[in-house]
C-alpha positions as CSV (number, residue, x, y, z in Angstrom):
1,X,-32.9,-23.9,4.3
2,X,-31.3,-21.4,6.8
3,X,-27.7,-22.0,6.6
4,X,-25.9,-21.6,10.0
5,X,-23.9,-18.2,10.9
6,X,-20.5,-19.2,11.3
7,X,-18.9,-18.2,14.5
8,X,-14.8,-18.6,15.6
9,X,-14.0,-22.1,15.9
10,X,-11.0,-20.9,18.6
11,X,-11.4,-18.3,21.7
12,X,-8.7,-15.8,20.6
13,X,-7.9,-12.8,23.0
14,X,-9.0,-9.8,20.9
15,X,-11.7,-11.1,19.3
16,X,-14.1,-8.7,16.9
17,X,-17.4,-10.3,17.0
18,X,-18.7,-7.4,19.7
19,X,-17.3,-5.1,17.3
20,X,-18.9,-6.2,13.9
21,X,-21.9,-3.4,14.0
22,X,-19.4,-0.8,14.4
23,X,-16.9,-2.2,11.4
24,X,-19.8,-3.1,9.2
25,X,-20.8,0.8,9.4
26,X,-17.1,1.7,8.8
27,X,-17.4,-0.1,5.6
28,X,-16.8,2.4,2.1
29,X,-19.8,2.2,0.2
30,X,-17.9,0.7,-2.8
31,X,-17.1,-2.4,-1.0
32,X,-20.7,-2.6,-0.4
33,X,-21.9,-2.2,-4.3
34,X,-19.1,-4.2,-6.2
35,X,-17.1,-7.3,-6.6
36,X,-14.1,-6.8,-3.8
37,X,-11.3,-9.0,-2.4
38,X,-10.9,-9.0,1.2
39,X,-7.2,-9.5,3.2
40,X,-7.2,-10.2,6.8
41,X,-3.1,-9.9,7.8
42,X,-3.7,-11.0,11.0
43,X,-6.6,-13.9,11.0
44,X,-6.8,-14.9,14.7
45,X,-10.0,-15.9,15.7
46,X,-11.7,-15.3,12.3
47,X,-15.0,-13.4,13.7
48,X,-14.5,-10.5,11.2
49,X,-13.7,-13.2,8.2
50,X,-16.8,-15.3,8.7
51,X,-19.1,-12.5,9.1
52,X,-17.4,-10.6,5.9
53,X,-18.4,-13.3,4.0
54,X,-21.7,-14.3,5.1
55,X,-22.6,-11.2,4.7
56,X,-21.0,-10.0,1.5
57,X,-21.1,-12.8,-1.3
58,X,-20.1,-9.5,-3.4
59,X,-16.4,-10.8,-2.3
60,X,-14.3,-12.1,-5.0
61,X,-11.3,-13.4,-3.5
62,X,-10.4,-13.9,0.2
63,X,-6.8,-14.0,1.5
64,X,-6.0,-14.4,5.7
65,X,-2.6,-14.9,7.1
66,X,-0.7,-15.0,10.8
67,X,2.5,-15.6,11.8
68,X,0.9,-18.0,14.3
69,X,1.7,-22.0,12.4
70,X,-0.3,-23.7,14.5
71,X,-3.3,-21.1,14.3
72,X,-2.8,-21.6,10.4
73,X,-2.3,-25.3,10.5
74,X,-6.1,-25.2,12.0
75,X,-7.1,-23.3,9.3
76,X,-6.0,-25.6,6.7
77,X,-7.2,-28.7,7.9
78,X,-10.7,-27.1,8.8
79,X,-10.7,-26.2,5.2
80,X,-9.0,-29.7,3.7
81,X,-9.9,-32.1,5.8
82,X,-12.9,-31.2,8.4
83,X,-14.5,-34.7,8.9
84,X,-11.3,-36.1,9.7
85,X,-10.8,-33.4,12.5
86,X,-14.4,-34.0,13.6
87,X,-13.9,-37.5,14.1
88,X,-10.5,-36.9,16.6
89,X,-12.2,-34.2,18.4
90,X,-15.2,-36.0,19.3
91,X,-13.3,-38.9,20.7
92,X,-11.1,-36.7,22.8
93,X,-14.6,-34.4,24.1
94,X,-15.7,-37.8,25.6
95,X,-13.0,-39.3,27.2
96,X,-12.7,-35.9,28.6
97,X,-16.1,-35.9,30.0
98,X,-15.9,-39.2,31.6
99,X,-12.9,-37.3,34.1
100,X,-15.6,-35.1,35.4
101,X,-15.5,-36.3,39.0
102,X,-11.5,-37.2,38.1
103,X,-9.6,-34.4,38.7
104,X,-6.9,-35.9,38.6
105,X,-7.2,-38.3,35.8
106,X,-8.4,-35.1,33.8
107,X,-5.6,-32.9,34.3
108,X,-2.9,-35.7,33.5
109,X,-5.1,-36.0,30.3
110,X,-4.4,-32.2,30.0
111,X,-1.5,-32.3,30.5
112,X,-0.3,-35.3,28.1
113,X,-2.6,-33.4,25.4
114,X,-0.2,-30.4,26.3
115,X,2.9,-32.0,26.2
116,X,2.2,-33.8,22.4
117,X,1.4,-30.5,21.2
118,X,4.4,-29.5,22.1
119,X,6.6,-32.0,20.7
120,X,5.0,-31.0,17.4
121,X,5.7,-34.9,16.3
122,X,1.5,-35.7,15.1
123,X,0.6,-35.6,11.7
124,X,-1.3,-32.3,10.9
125,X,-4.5,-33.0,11.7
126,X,-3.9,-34.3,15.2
127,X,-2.1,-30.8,15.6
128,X,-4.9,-29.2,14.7
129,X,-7.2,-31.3,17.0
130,X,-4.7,-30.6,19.9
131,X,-4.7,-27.0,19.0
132,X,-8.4,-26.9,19.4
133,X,-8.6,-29.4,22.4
134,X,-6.1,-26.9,24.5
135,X,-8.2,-23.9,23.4
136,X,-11.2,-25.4,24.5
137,X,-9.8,-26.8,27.7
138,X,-7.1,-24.2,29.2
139,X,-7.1,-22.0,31.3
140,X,-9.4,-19.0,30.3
141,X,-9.3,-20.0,27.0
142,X,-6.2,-18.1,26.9
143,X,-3.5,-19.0,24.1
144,X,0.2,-18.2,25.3
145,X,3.3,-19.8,24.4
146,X,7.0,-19.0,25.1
147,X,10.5,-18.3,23.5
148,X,10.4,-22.0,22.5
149,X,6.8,-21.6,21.0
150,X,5.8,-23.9,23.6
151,X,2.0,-23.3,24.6
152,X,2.5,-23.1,28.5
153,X,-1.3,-22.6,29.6
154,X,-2.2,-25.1,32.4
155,X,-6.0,-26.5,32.6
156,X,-8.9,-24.6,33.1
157,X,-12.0,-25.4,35.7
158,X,-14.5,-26.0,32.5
159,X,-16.2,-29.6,33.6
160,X,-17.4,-30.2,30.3
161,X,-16.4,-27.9,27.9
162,X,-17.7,-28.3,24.4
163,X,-14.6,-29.6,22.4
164,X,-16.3,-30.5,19.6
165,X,-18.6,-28.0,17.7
166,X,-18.9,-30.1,14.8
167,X,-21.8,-27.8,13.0
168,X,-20.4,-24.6,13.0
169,X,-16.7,-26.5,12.3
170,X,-18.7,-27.7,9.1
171,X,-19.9,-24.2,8.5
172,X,-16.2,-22.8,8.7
173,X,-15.0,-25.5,6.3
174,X,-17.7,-24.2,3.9
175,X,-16.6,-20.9,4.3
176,X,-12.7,-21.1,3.7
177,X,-13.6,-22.6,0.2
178,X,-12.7,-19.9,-1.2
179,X,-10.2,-18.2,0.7
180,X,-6.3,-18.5,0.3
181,X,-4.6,-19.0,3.9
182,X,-1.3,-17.6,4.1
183,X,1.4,-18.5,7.2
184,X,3.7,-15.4,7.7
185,X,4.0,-11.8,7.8
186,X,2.1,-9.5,7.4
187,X,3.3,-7.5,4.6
188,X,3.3,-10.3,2.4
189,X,-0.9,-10.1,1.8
190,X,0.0,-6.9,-0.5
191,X,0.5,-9.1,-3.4
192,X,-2.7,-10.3,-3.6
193,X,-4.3,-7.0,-3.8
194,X,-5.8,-6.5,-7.0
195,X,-8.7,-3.2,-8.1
196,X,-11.1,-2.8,-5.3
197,X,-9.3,-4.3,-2.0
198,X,-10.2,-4.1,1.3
199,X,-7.8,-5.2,4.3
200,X,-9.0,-5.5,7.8
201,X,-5.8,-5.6,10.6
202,X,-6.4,-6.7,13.7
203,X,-2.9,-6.7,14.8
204,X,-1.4,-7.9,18.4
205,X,-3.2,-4.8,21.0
206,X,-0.7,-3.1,22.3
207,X,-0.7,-3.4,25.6
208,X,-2.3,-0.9,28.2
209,X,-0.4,-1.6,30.8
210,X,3.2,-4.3,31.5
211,X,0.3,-7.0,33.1
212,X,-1.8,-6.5,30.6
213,X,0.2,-8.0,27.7
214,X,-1.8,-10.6,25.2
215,X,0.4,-10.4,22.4
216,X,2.8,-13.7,23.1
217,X,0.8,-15.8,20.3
218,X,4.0,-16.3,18.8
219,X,7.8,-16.5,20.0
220,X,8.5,-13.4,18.4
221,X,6.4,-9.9,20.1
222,X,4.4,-7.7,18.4
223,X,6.4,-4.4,20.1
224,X,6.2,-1.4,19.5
225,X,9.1,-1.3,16.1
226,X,6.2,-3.8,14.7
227,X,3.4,-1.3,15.3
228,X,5.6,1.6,13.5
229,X,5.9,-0.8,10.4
230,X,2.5,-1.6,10.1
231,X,1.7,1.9,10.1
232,X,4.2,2.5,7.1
233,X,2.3,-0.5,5.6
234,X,-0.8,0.6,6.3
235,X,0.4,4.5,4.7
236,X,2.0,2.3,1.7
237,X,-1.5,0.8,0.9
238,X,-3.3,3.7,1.1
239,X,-0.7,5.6,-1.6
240,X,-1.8,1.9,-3.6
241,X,-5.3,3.3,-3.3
242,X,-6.3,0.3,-1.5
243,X,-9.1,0.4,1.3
244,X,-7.9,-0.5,4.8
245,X,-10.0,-0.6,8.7
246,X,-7.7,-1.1,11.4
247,X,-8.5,-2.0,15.1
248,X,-6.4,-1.3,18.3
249,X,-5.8,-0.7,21.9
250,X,-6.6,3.1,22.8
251,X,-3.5,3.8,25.2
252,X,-4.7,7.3,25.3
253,X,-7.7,6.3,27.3
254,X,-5.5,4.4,29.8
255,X,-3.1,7.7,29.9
256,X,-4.1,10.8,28.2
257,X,-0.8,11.8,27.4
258,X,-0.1,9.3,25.4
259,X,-0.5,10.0,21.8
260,X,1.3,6.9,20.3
261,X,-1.8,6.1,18.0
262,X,-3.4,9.4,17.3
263,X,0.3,10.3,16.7
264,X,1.0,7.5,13.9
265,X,-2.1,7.3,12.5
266,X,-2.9,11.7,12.1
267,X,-3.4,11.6,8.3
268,X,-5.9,8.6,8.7
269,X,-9.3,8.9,10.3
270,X,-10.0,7.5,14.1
271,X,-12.2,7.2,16.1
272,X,-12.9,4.9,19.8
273,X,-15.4,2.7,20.1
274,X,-16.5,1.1,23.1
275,X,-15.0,-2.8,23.8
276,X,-15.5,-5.3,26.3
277,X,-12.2,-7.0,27.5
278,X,-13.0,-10.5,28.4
279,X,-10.1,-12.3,29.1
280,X,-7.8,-11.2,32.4
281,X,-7.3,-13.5,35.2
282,X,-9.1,-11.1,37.4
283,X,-12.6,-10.4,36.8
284,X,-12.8,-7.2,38.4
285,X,-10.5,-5.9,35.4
286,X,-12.4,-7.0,32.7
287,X,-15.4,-4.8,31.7
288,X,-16.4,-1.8,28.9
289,X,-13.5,0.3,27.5
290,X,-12.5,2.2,24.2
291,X,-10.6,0.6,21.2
292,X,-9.6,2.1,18.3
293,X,-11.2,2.2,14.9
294,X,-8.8,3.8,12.2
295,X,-9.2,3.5,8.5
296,X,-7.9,5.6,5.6
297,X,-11.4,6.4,4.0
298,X,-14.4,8.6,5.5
299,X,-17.0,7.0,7.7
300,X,-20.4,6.7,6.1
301,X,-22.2,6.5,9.0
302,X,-20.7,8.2,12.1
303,X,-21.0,5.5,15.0
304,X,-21.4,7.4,18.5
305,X,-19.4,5.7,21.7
306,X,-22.4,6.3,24.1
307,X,-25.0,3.6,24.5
């Protein structure tokens, strides 16, 4: 029996699954011959996690973590408790659907599903269904909040967006078996490091231009002091002899004088690999452009940009 491939259960800004040929031949060959545990510091969407470990039932122990609650509480009930989430989700996908030709009975629905999120007063499931009810319903897919951690997306134009994925939602809950989910920063995933490790960080981008900004998925920025100390992280790890790949925006290909990256990250290997940038409100602006692909380990295979 062909077991499905898990795919993200949210649409995350960011997200790696156009990237995974490109990681997977980043990989060291060690991770690729041995028993390994793999750390995700920054989870998001999850592409790189489910395709890890389908892919590599070598892994011995898996450990993900955000500062993102809600994106955790998700998580956890995917993992505890999937059938229960099921069950919400599909009642809200058809009540939704019936407001087709309602516009405005569907976005007071939104809106009323927006405004219980926020009041973060439902028992934990429910959150999670509302998490994954706005994801699949808002604008773009886009997930935003403000200085109150108040998710402030209005509604998207999807008619009848799929709310409900119920297989691959069953697949993830599979999956996260054997993972340990973790809700705060980042450098607290080192103590679960143990022989051969592997992190992956897929950090907040940061940003190419002031419009261009993605990183609110919490109340508290990723700026710029929080990309220096991940790079001290990421050069305490390595001292550790632990394996790390780490992805990011390539401001030098938006302005070629600026060296913040190839500045922080000089001892390490990188390289740019082409991206697609899916979410902007204006089409135009999305499209092919380089990200960067830094780790602290030779490549094995060296990936070319040109296609």
């Amino acid at each position: 029996m062909t077991i499905p491939v898990a795919k993200p259960f949210v649409k995350w800004a960011g997200g790696k699954s156009q990237l995974l040929t490109e990681i997977n031949n980043a990989l060291p060959a060690s991770i690729k011959k041995t028993e390994f545990t793999y750390i995700e510091p920054f989870i998001g969407g999850g592409a790189v996690l489910f395709w890890i470990l389908q892919k590599y039932p070598n892994i011995k122990k898996a450990v993900i973590n955000d500062i993102n609650s809600d994106l955790i509480n998700a998580y956890k009930t995917i993992k505890d408790n999937v059938e229960g989430l099921i069950l919400i989700l599909e009642k809200w996908e058809k009540e939704y659907h019936l407001f087709v030709e309602k516009p405005d009975v569907k976005k007071n629905y939104y809106y009323s599903k927006r405004n219980l999120f926020n009041s973060r007063k439902s028992d934990k499931t429910t959150q999670s269904a509302l998490f994954i009810f706005l994801n699949r319903t808002c604008f773009n897919g886009l997930y935003r909040v403000n200085k109150k951690n108040e998710f402030n997306v209005p509604i998207g134009s999807y008619k009848k967006p799929m709310i409900c994925d119920k297989d691959n939602l069953r697949v993830v809950s599979h999956l996260l078996q054997k993972v340990i989910i973790l809700n705060g920063d980042f450098e607290q995933t080192l103590k679960y490091a143990e022989n051969t490790t592997l992190f992956y960080f897929d950090p907040p981008y940061k940003p190419l231009s002031e419009t261009s900004s993605f990183n609110s998925y919490a109340k508290d920025e990723f700026d710029d002091k929080e990309q220096i100390r991940l790079a001290r992280f990421c050069k305490k790890i390595d001292l550790l002899g632990y394996n790390w790949i780490l992805s990011n925006s390539d401001v030098k290909g938006k302005n070629p004088n600026d060296n913040f990256f190839d500045d922080l990250y000089s001892q390490f290997n990188i390289r740019r690999v082409l991206a697609r940038r899916n979410i902007n409100s204006n089409p135009y602006k999305r499209g092919k452009l380089t990200e960067l692909l830094i780790t602290n380990f030779a490549y094995e295979k060296i990936m070319s940009i040109a296609r």
